[in-house]
C-alpha positions in Angstrom: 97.9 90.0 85.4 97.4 91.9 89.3 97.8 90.3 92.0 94.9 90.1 93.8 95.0 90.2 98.4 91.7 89.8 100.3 91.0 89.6 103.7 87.9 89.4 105.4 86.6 87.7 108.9 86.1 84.2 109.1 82.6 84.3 109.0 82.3 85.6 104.8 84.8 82.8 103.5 82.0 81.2 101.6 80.6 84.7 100.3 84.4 85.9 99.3 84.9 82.1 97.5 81.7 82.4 95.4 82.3 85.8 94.5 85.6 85.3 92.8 84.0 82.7 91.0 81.2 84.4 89.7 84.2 87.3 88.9 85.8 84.9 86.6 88.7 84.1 88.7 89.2 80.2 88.6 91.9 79.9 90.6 93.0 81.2 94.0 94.3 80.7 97.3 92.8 81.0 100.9 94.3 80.6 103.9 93.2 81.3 107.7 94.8 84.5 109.7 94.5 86.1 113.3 93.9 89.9 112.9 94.8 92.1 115.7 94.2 94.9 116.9 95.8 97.1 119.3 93.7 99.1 121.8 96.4 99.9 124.5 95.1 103.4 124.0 91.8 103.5 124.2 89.9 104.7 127.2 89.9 101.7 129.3 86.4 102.9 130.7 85.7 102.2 126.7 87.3 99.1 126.2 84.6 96.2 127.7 87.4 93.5 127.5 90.1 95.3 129.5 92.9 93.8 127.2 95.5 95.3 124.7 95.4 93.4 121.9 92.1 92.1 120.3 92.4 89.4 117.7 89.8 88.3 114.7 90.0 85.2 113.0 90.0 85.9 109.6 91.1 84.8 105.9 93.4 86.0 103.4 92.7 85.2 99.8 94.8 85.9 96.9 95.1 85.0 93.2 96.7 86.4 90.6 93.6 87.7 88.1 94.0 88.7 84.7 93.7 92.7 84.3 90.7 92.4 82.6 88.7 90.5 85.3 90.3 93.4 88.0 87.0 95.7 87.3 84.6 92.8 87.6 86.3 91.9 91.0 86.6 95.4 92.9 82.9 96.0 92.1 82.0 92.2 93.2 83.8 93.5 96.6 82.4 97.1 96.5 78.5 95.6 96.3 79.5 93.1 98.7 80.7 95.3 101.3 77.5 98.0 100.7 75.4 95.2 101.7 76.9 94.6 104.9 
């Protein structure tokens, strides 16, 4: 067994869900998280929203995922993220 950590924006929860599923993992675990971002140095001529800290809503997933499944999962993820 590996444990198994995701995170991804908010907006892909139903994309990462079904692609466990279709990886063979059965059961897992989401939850919701506010990334953040720290920006204090940037150029602040760069920075549009003149603030330090930027935050994302996001989701974590995790599940532990027999090693065998592992493979199945990271290239799941790795087509995933190509097509974004």
């Amino acid at each position: 067994m590996k444990l198994l950590i995701l995170t991804a924006v908010s907006e892909f929860e139903t994309d990462i869900k079904i692609l466990l599923k279709k990886s063979g993992v059965q059961v897992f675990s989401c939850q919701e998280v506010t990334g953040y971002k720290d920006v204090s140095n940037t150029n602040i001529e760069g920075n549009w929203f003149a603030g330090e800290m930027i935050s994302t809503k996001s989701i974590l997933c995790y599940a532990f995922v027999p090693t065998e499944n592992v493979d199945e999962v990271l290239n799941h993820i790795e087509a995933f993220n190509d097509a974004q």
